[in-house]
N, C-alpha and C positions, 0 to 999 in steps of 0.2 A: 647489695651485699648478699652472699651466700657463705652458710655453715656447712662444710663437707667435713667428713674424717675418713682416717686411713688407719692400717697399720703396717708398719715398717721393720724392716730388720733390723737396724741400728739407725740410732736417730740422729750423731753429728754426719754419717752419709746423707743422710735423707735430706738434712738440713746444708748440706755443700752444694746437692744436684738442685733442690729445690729452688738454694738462691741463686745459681747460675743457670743451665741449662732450663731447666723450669721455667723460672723467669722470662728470657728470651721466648720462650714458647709460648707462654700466657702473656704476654705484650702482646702477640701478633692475633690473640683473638681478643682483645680489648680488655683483659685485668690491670687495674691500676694497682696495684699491692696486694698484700697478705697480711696476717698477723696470725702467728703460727702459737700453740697450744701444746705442751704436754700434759695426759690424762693422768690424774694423780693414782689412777684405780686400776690400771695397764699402761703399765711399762713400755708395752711396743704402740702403744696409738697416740695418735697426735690429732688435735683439731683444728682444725685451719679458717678464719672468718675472711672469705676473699671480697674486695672490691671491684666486684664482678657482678653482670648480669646472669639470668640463668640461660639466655643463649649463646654469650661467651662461655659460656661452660660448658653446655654440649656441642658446642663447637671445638672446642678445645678438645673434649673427651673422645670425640668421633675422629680425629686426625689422624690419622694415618703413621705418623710419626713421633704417637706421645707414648706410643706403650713402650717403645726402646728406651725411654727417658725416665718413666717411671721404674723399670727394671731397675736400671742404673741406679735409680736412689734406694733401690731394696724393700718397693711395698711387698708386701704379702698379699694382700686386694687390694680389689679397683676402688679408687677414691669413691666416697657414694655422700652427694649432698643431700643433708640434713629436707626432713618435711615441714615447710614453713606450718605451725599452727596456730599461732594470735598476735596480735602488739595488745600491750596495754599500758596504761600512761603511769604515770610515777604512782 
């Protein structure tokens, strides 16, 4: 699992590219789904818990052909995954 956030220009854009072209994109470096976040405290960010390792992600992020994609969906920056700091139990 990985926690990344973004912010975007509009969020039902973000959320059309994200679930098509996105999608297709993150298949091909091994993400099994999403589960996408609106921030109650800014309006333009969103956080996304992906079923992803962290080198499907910088696989993903280093491609060649993701930042046309991300345009597309209107971030404003580069997706940046969260710094893992602890588990702890119930």
């Amino acid at each position: 699992m990985l926690l990344a956030t973004t912010q975007v220009e509009d969020f039902d854009r973000f959320l059309e590219v994200f679930s098509n072209a996105g999608a297709e994109k993150r298949r091909q470096h091994g993400s099994e789904g999403a589960l996408i976040f609106r921030d109650p405290n800014e309006a333009d960010r969103v956080w996304v818990i992906f079923d992803w390792d962290a080198e499907g992600w910088e696989s993903f992020v280093s491609n060649h052909e993701v930042p046309p994609i991300m345009k597309d969906a209107g971030h404003k920056s580069k997706p940046q995954a969260a710094e893992f700091a602890a588990r702890c139990d119930a």
